[in-house]
C-alpha positions as CSV (number, residue, x, y, z in Angstrom):
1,X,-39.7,-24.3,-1.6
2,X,-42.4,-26.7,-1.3
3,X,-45.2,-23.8,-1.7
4,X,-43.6,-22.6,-4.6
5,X,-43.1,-26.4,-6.4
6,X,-46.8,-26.5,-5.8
7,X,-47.5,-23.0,-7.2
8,X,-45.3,-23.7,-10.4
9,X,-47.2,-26.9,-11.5
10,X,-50.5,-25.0,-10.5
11,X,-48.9,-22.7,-13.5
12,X,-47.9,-24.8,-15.4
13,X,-51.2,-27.1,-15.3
14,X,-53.0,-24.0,-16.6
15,X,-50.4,-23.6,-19.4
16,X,-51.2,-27.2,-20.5
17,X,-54.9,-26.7,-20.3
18,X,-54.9,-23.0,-22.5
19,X,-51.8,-24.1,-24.7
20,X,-52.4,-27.5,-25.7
21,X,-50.4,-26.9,-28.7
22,X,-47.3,-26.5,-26.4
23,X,-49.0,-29.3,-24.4
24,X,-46.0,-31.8,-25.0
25,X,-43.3,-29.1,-24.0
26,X,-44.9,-28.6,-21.1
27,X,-45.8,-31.8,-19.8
28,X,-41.7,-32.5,-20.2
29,X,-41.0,-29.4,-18.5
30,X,-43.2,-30.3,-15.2
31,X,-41.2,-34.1,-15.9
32,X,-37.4,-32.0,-15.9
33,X,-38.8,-30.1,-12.7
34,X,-39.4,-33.6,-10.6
Protein backbone atom coordinates (compact mmCIF):
# COMPACT_ATOMS: atom_id res chain seq x y z
CA UNK A 1 0.00 0.00 0.00
CA UNK A 2 2.87 2.09 0.83
CA UNK A 3 4.38 1.76 -2.86
CA UNK A 4 1.26 2.69 -4.26
CA UNK A 5 0.65 5.97 -1.71
CA UNK A 6 4.04 6.91 -3.07
CA UNK A 7 3.21 6.21 -6.76
CA UNK A 8 -0.28 8.23 -6.47
CA UNK A 9 1.28 11.53 -5.20
CA UNK A 10 4.23 10.98 -7.74
CA UNK A 11 0.84 11.25 -10.06
CA UNK A 12 -0.58 13.47 -8.67
CA UNK A 13 2.53 15.93 -8.29
CA UNK A 14 2.76 15.73 -12.05
CA UNK A 15 -0.93 16.69 -12.32
CA UNK A 16 -0.24 19.76 -10.24
CA UNK A 17 2.86 20.75 -12.23
CA UNK A 18 0.96 20.33 -16.05
CA UNK A 19 -2.58 21.42 -14.65
CA UNK A 20 -2.04 24.29 -12.60
CA UNK A 21 -5.37 25.48 -13.40
CA UNK A 22 -6.73 22.43 -11.42
CA UNK A 23 -3.76 23.08 -9.11
CA UNK A 24 -6.11 23.92 -5.98
CA UNK A 25 -8.23 20.69 -6.61
CA UNK A 26 -5.44 18.77 -6.62
CA UNK A 27 -3.47 19.98 -3.88
CA UNK A 28 -6.90 19.12 -1.66
CA UNK A 29 -7.07 15.87 -3.19
CA UNK A 30 -3.36 14.78 -2.15
CA UNK A 31 -4.67 16.72 1.51
CA UNK A 32 -8.13 14.10 1.50
CA UNK A 33 -5.58 11.17 0.66
CA UNK A 34 -3.34 11.88 4.03
Amino acid sequence: QAGLSAEKKRVLGLILVYNPHRGEYDERLLLGAV
